[in-house]
DRENLO-269344 format. One record per atom (N, C-alpha, C): residue in one letter; atom name; x, y, z. Coordinates in steps of 0.02 Angstrom, whole numbers, plus 50000, padded with zeros to 5 digits. Layout:
BEGIN
{nuvo "a", "CA", {X, Y, Z}}
...
END
This chain:
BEGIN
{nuvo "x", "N", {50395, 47185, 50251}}
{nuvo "x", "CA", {50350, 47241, 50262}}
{nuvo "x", "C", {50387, 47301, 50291}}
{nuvo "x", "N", {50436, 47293, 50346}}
{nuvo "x", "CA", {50467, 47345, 50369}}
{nuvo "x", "C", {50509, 47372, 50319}}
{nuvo "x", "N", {50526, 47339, 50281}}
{nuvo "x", "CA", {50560, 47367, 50245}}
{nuvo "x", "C", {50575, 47412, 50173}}
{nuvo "x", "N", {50476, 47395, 50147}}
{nuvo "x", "CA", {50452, 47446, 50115}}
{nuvo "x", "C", {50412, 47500, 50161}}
{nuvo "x", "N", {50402, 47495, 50216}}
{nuvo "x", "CA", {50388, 47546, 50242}}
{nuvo "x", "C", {50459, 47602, 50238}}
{nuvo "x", "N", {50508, 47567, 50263}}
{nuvo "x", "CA", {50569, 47616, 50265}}
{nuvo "x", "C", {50580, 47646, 50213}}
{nuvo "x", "N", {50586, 47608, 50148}}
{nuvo "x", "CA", {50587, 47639, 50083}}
{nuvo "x", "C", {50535, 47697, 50044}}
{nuvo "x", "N", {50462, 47677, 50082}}
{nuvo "x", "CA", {50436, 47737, 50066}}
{nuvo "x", "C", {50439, 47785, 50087}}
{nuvo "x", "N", {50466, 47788, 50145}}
{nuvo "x", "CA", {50465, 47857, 50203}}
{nuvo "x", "C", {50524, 47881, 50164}}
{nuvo "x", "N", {50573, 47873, 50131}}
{nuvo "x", "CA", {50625, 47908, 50132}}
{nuvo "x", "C", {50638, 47930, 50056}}
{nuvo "x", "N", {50572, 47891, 50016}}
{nuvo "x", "CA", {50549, 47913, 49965}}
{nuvo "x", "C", {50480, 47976, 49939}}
{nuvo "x", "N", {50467, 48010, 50019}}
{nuvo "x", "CA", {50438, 48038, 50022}}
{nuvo "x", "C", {50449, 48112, 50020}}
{nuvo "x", "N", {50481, 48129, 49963}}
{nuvo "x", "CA", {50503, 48248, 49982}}
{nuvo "x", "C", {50510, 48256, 50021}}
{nuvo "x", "N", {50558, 48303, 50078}}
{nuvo "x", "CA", {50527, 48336, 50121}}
{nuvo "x", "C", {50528, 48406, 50106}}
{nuvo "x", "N", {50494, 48448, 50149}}
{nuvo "x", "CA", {50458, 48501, 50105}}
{nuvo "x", "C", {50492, 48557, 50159}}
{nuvo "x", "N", {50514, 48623, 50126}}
{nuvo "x", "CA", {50541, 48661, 50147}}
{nuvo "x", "C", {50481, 48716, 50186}}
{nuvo "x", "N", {50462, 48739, 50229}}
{nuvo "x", "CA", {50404, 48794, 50261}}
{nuvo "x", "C", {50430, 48851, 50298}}
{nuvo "x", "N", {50392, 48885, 50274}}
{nuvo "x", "CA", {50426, 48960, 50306}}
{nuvo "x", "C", {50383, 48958, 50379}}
{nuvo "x", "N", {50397, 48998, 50430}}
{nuvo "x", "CA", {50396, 49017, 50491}}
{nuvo "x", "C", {50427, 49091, 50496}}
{nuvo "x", "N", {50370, 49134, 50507}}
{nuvo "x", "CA", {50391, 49198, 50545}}
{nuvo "x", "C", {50391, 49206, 50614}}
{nuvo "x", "N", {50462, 49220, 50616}}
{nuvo "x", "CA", {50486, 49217, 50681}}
{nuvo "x", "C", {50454, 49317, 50720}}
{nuvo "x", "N", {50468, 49345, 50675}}
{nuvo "x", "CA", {50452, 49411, 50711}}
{nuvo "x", "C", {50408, 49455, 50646}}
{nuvo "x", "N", {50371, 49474, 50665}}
{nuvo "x", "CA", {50339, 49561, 50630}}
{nuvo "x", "C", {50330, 49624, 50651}}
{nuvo "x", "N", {50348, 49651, 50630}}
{nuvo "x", "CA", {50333, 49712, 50678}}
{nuvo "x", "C", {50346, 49785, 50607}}
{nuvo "x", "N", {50277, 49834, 50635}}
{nuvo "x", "CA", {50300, 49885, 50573}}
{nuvo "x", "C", {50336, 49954, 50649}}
{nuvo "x", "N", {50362, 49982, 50582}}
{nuvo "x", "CA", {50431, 50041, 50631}}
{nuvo "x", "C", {50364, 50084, 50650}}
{nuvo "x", "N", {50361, 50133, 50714}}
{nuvo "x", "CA", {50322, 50151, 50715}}
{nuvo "x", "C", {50353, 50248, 50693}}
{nuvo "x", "N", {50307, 50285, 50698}}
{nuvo "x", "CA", {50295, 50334, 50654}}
{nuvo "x", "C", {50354, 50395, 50650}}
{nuvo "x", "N", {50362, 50379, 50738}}
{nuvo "x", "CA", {50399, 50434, 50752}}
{nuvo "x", "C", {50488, 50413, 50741}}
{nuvo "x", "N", {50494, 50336, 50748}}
{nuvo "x", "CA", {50558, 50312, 50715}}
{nuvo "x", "C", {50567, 50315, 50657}}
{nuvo "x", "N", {50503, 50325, 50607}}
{nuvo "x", "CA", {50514, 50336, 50537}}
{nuvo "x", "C", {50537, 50419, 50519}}
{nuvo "x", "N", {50509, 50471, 50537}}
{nuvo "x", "CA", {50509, 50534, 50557}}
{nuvo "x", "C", {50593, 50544, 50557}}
{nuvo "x", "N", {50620, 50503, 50603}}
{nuvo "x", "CA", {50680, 50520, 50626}}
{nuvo "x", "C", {50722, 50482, 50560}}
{nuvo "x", "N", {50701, 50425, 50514}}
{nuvo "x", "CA", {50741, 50399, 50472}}
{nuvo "x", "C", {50752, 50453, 50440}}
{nuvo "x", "N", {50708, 50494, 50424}}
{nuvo "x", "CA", {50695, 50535, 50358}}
{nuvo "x", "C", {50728, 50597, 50364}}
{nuvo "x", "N", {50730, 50605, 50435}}
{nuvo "x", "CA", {50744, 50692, 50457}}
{nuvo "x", "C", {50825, 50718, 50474}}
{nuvo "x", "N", {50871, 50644, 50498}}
{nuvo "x", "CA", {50922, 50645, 50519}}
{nuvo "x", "C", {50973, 50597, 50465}}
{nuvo "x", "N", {51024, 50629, 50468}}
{nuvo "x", "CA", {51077, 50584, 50436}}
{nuvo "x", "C", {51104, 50516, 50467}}
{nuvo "x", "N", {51118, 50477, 50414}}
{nuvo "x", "CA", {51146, 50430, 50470}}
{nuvo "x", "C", {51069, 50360, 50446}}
{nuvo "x", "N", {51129, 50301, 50504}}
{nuvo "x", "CA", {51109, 50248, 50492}}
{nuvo "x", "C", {51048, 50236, 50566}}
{nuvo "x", "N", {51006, 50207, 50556}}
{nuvo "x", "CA", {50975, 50163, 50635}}
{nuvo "x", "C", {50978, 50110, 50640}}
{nuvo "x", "N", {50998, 50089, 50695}}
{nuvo "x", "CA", {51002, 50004, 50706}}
{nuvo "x", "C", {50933, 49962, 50717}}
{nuvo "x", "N", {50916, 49933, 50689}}
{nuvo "x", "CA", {50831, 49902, 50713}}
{nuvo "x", "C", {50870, 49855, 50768}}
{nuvo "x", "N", {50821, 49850, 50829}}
{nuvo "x", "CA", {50827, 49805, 50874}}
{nuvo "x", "C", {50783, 49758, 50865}}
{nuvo "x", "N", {50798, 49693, 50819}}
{nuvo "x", "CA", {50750, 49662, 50796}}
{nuvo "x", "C", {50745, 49589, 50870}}
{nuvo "x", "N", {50722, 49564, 50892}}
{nuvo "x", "CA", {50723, 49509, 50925}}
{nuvo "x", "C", {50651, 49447, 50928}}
{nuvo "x", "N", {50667, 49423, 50869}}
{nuvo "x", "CA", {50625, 49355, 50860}}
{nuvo "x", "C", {50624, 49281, 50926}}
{nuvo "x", "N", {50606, 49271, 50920}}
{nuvo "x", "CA", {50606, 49217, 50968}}
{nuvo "x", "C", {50652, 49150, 50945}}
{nuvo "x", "N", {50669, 49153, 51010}}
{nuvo "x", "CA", {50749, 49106, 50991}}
{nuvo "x", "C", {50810, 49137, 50955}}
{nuvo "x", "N", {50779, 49226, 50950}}
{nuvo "x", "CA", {50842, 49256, 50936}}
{nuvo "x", "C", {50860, 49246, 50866}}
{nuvo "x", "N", {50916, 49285, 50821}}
{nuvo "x", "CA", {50908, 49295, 50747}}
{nuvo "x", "C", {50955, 49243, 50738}}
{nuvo "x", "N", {50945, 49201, 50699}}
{nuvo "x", "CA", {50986, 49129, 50665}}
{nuvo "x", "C", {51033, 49125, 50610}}
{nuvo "x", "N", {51066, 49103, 50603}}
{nuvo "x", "CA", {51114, 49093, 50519}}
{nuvo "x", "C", {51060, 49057, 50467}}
{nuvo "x", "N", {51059, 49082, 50424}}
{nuvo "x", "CA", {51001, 49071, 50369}}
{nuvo "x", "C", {50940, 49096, 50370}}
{nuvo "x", "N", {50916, 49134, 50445}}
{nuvo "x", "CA", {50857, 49172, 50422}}
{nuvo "x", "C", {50844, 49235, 50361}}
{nuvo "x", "N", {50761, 49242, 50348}}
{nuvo "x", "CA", {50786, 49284, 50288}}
{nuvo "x", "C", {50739, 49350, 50317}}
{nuvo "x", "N", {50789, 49427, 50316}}
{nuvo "x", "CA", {50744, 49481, 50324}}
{nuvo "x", "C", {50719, 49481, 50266}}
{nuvo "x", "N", {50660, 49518, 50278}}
{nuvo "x", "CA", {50614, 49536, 50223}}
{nuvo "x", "C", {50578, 49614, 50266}}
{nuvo "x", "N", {50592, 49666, 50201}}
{nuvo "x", "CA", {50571, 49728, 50216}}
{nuvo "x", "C", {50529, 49751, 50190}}
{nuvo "x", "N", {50474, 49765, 50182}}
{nuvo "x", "CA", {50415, 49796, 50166}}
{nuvo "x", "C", {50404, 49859, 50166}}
{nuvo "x", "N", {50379, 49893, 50116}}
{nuvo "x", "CA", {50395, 49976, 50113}}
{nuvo "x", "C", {50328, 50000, 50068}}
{nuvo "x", "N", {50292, 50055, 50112}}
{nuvo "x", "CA", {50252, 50088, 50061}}
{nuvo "x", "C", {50255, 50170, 50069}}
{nuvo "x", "N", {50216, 50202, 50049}}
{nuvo "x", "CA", {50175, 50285, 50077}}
{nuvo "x", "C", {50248, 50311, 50031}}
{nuvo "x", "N", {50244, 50387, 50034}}
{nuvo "x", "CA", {50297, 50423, 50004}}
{nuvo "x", "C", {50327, 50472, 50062}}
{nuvo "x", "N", {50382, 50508, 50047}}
{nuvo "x", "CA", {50423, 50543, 50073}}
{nuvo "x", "C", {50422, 50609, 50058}}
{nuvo "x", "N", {50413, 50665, 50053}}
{nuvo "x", "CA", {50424, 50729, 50048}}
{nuvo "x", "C", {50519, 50773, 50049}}
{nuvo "x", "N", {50532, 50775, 49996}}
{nuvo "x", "CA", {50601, 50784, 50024}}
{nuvo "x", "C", {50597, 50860, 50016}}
{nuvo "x", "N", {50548, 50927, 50014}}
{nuvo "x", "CA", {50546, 50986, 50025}}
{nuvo "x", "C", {50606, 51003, 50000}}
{nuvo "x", "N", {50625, 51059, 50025}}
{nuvo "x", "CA", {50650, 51107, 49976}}
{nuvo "x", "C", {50623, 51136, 49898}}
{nuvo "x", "N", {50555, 51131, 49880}}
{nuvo "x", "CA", {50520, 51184, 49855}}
{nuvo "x", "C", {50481, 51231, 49865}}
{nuvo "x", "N", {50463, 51270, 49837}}
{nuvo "x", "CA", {50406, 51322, 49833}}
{nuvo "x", "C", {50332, 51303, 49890}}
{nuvo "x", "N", {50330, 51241, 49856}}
{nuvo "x", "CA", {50249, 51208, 49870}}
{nuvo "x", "C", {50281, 51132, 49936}}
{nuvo "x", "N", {50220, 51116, 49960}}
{nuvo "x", "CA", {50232, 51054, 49983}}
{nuvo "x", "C", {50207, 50997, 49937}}
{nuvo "x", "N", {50261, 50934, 49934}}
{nuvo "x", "CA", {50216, 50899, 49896}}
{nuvo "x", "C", {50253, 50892, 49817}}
{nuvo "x", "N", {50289, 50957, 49796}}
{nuvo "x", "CA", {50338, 50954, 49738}}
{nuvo "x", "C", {50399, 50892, 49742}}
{nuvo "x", "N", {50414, 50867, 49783}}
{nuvo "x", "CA", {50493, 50822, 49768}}
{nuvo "x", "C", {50471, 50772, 49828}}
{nuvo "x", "N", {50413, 50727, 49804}}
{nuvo "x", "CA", {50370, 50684, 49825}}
{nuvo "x", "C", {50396, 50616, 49777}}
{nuvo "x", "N", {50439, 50547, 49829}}
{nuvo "x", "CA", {50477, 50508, 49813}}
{nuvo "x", "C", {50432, 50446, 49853}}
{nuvo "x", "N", {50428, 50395, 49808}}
{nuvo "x", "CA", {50434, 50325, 49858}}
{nuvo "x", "C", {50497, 50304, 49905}}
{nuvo "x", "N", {50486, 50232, 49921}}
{nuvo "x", "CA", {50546, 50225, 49973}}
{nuvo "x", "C", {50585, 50194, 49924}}
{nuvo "x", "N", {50577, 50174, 49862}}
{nuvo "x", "CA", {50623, 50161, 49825}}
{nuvo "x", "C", {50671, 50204, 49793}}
{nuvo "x", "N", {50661, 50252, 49783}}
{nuvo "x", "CA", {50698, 50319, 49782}}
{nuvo "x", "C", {50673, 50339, 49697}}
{nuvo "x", "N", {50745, 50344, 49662}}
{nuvo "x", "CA", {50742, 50368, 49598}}
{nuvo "x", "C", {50808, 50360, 49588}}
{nuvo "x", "N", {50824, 50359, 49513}}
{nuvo "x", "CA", {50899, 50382, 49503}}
{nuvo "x", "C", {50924, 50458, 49511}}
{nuvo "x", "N", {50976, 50464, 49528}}
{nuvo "x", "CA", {51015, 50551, 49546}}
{nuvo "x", "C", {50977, 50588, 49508}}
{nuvo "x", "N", {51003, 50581, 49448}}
{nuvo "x", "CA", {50980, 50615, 49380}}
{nuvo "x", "C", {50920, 50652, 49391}}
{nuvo "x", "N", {50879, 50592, 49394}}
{nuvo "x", "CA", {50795, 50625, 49384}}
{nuvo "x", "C", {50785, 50639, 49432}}
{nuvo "x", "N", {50808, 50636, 49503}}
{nuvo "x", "CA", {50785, 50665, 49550}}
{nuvo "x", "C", {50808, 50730, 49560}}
{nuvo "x", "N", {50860, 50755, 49530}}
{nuvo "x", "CA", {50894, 50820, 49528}}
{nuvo "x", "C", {50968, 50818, 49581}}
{nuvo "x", "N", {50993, 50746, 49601}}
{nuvo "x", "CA", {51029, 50749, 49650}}
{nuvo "x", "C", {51077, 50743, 49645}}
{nuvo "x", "N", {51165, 50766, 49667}}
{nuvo "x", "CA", {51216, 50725, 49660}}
{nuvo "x", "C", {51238, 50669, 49665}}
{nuvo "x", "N", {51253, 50623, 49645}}
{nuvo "x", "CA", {51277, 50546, 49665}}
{nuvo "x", "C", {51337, 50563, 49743}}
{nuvo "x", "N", {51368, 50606, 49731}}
{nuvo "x", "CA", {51450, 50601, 49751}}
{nuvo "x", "C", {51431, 50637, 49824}}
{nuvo "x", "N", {51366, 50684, 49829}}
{nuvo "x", "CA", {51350, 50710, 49884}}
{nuvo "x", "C", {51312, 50679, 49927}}
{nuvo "x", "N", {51277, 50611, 49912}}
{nuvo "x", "CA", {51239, 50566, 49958}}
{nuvo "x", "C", {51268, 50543, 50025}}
{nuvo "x", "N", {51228, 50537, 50058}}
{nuvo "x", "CA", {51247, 50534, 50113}}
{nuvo "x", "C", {51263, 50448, 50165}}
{nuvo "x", "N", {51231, 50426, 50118}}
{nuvo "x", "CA", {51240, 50328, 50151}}
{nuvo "x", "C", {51277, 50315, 50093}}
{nuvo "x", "N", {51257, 50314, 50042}}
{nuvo "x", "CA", {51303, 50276, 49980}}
{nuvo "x", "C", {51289, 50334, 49905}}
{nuvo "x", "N", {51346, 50322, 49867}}
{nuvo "x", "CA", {51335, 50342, 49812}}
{nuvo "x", "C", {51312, 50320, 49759}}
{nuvo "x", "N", {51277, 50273, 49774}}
{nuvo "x", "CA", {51273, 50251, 49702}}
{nuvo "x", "C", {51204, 50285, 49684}}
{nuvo "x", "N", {51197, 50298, 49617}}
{nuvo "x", "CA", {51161, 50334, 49575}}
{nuvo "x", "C", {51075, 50322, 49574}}
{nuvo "x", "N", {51072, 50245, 49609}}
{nuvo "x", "CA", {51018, 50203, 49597}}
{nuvo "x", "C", {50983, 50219, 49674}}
{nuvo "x", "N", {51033, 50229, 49716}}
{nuvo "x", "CA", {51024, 50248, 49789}}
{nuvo "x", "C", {50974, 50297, 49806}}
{nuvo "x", "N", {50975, 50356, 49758}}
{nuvo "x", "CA", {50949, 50415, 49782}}
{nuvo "x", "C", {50866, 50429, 49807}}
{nuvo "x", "N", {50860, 50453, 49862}}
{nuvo "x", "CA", {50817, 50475, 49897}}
{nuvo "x", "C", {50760, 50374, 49929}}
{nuvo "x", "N", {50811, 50366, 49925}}
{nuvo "x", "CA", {50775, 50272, 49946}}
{nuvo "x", "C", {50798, 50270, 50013}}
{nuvo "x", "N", {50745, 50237, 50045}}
{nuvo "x", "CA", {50779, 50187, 50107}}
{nuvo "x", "C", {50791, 50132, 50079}}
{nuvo "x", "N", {50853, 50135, 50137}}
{nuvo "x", "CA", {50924, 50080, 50124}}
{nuvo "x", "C", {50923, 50038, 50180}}
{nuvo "x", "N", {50937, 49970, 50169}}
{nuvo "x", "CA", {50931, 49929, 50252}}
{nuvo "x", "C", {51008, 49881, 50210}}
{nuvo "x", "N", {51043, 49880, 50259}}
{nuvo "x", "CA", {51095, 49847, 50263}}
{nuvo "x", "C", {51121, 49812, 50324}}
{nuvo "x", "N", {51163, 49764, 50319}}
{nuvo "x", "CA", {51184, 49706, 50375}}
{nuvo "x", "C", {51262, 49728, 50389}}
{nuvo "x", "N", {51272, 49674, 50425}}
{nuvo "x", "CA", {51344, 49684, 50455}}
{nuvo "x", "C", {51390, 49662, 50383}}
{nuvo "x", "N", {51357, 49650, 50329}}
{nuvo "x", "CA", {51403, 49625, 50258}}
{nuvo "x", "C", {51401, 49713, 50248}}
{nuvo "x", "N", {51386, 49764, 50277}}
{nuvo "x", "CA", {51403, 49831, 50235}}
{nuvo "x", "C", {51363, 49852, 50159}}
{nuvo "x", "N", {51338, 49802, 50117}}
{nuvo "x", "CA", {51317, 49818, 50063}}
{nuvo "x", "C", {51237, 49840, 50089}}
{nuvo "x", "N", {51229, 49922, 50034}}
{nuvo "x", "CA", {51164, 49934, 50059}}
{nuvo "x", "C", {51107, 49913, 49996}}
{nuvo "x", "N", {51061, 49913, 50030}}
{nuvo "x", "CA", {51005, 49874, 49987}}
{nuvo "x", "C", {50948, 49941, 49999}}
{nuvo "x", "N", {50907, 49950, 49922}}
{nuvo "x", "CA", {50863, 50006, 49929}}
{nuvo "x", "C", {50805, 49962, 49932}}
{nuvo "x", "N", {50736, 49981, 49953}}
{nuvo "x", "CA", {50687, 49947, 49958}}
{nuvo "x", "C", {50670, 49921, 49885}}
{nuvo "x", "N", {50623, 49875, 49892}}
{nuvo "x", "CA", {50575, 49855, 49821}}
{nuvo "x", "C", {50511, 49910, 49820}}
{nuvo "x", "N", {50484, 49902, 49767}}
{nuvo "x", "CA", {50419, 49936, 49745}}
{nuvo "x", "C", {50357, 49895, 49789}}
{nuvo "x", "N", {50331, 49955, 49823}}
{nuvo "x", "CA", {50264, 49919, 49854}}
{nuvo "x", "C", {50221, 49847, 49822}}
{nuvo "x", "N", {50218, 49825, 49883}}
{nuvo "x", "CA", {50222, 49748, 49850}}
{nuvo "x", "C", {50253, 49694, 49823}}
{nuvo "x", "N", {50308, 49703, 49850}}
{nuvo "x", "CA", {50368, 49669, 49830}}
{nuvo "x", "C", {50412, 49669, 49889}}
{nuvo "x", "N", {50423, 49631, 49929}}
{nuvo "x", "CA", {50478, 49636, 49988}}
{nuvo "x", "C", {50566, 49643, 49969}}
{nuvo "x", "N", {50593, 49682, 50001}}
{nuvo "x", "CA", {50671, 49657, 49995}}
{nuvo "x", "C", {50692, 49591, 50022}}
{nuvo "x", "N", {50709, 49542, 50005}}
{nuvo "x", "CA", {50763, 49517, 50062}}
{nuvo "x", "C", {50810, 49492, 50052}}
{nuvo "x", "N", {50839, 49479, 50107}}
{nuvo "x", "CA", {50889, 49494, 50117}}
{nuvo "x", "C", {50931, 49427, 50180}}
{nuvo "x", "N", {50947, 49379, 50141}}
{nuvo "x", "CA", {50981, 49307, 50187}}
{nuvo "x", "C", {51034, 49344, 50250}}
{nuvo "x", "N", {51013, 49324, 50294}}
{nuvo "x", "CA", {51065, 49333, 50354}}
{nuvo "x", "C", {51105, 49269, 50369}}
{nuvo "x", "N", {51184, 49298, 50365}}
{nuvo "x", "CA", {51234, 49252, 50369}}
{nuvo "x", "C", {51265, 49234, 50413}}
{nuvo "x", "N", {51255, 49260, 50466}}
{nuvo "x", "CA", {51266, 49249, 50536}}
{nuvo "x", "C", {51228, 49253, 50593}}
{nuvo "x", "N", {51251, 49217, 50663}}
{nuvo "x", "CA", {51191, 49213, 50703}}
{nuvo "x", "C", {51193, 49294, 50754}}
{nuvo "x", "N", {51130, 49306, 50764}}
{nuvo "x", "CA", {51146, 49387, 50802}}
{nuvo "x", "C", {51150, 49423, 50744}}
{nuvo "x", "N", {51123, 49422, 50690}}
{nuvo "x", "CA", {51143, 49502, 50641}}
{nuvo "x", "C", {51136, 49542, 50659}}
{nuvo "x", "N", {51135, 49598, 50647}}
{nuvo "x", "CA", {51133, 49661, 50666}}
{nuvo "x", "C", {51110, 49692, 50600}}
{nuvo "x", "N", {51075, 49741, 50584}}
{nuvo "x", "CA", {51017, 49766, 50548}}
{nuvo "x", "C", {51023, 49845, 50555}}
{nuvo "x", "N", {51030, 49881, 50481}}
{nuvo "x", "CA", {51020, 49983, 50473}}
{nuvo "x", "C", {50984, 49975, 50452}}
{nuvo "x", "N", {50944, 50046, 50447}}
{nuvo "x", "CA", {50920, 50060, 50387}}
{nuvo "x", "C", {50930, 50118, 50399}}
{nuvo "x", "N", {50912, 50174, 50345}}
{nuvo "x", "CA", {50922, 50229, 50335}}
{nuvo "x", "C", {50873, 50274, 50270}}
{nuvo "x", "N", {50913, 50355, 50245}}
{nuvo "x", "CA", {50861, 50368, 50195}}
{nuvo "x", "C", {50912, 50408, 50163}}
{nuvo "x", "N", {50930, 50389, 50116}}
{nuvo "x", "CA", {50983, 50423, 50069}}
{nuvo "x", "C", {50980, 50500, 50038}}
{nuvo "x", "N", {50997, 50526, 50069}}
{nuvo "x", "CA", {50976, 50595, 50023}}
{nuvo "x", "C", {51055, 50660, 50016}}
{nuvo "x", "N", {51038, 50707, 50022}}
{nuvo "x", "CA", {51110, 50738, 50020}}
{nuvo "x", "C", {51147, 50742, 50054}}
{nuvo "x", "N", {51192, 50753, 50071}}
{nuvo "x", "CA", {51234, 50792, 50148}}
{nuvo "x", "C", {51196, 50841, 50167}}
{nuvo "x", "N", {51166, 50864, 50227}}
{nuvo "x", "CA", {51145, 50926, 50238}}
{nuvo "x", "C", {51080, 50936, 50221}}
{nuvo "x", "N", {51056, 50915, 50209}}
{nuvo "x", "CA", {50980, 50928, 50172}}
{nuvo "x", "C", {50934, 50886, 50210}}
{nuvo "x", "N", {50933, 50861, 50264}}
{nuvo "x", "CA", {50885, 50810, 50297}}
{nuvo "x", "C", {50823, 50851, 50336}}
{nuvo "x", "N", {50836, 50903, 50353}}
{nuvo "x", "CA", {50807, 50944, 50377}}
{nuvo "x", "C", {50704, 50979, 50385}}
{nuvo "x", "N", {50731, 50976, 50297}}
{nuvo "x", "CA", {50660, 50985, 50241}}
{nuvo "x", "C", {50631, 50910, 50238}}
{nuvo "x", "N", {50626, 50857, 50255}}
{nuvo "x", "CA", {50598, 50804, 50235}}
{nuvo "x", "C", {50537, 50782, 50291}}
{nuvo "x", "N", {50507, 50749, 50243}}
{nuvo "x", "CA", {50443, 50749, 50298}}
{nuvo "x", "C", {50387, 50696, 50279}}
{nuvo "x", "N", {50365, 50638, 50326}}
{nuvo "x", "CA", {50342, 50587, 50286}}
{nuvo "x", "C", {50250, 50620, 50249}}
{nuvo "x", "N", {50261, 50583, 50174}}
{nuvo "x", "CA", {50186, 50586, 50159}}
{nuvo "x", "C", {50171, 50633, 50133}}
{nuvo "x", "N", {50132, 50685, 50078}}
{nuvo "x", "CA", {50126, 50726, 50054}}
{nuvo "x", "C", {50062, 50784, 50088}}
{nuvo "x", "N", {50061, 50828, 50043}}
{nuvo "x", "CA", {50021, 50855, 50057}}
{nuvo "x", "C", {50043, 50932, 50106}}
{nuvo "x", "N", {49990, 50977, 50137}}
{nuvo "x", "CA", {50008, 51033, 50159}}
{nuvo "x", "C", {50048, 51010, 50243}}
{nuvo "x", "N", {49982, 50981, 50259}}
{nuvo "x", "CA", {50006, 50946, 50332}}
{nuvo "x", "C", {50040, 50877, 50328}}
{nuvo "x", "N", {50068, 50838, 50261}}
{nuvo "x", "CA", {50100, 50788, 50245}}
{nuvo "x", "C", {50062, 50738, 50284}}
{nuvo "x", "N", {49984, 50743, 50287}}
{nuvo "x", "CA", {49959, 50693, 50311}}
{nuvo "x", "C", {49933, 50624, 50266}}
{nuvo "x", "N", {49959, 50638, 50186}}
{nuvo "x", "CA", {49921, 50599, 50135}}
{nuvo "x", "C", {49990, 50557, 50121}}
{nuvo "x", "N", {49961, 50499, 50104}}
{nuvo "x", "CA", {50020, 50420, 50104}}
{nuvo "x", "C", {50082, 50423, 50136}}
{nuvo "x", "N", {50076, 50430, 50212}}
{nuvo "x", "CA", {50129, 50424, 50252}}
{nuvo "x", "C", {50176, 50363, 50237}}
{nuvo "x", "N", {50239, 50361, 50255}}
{nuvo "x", "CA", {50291, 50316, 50237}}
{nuvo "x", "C", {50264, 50254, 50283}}
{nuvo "x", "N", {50274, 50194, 50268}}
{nuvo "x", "CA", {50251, 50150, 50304}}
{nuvo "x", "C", {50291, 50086, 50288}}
{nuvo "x", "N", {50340, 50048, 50349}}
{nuvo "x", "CA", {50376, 50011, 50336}}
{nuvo "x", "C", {50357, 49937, 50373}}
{nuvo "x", "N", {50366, 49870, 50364}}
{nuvo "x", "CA", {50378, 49828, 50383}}
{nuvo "x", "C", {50407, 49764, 50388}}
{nuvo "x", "N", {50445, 49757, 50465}}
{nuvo "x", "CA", {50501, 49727, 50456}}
{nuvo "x", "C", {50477, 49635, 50480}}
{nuvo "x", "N", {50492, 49597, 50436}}
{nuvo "x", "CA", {50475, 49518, 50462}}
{nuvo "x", "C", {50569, 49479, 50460}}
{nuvo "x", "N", {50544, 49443, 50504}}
{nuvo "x", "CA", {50621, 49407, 50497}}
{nuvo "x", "C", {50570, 49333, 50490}}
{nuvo "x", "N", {50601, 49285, 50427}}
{nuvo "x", "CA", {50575, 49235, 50416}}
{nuvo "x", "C", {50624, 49154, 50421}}
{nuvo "x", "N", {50602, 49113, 50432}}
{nuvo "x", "CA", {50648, 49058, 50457}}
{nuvo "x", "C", {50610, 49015, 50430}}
{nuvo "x", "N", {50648, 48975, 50389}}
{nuvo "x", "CA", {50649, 48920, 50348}}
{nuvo "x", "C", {50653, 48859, 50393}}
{nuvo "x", "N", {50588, 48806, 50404}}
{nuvo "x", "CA", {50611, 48745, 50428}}
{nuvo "x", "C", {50577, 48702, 50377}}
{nuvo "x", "N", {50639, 48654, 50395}}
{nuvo "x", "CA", {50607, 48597, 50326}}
{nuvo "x", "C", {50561, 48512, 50378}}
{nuvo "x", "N", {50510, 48499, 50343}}
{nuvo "x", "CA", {50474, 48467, 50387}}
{nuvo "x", "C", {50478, 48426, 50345}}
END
């Protein structure tokens, strides 16, 4: 008897379950500042029990961006996924976090691996496996050299219509 008990227990799956360790969305005026200044920000993320080897960020991204510099407000109105150079009217070679072409006018969240990552399309999370314990976590908003100035979350006259809206979960895999 004990010994089909043993055999079934170990013939039983075990099943992998997620656990969110932290959530939290950026609040308005740290977004403000992604958009307005060059440069990277460090999220101070701190989950409980602290960030692990194998946890997975996951970034969440909606509302639009205003990158001004036209006539009107509301003309060069981008998600956080950006656009390619091209169609956005931008240089590749003049960006300001990365060049790549796919980069342009996106928030970018990158790790201590250096490679930057642009958001997904609303409704769709990035993520992004952390490979060490303690990561450390940017993000940023790709746009020209010099040009951060004109940007402004959300459209409209007072850019009060679909403000940028981000959220950050760090998720941890335990297997039960």
């Amino acid at each position: 008897m004990n010994a089909l008990v043993f055999v079934l227990f170990f013939a039983i799956p075990f099943e992998d379950v997620e656990s969110r360790a932290l959530t939290t969305f950026l609040p308005q005026d740290m977004l403000e500042d992604l958009v307005r200044k060059e440069g990277w920000i460090e999220l101070t993320l701190k989950p409980f029990g602290g960030i692990r080897k194998g946890d997975v960020l996951r970034v969440w991204a909606g509302g639009v961006i205003d990158r001004g510099g036209a006539e009107a407000p509301g003309a060069n109105v981008y998600g956080p996924t950006g656009l390619d150079s091209a169609k956005a009217g931008l240089e590749a070679n003049k960006l300001a976090l990365s060049e790549d072409a796919k980069h342009a006018a996106a928030i970018l969240v990158k790790t201590e691996e250096g490679v930057a990552h642009p958001c997904n399309a609303p409704g769709k999370p990035l993520e992004i496996k952390l490979t060490k314990e303690n990561a450390r976590v940017w993000i940023g908003f790709n746009d020209e050299k010099g040009a951060f100035g004109d940007n402004h979350l959300g459209r409209g006259r007072r850019h009060e219509l679909d403000p940028l809206w981000i959220r950050i979960e760090v998720v941890r895999i335990v297997v039960d």
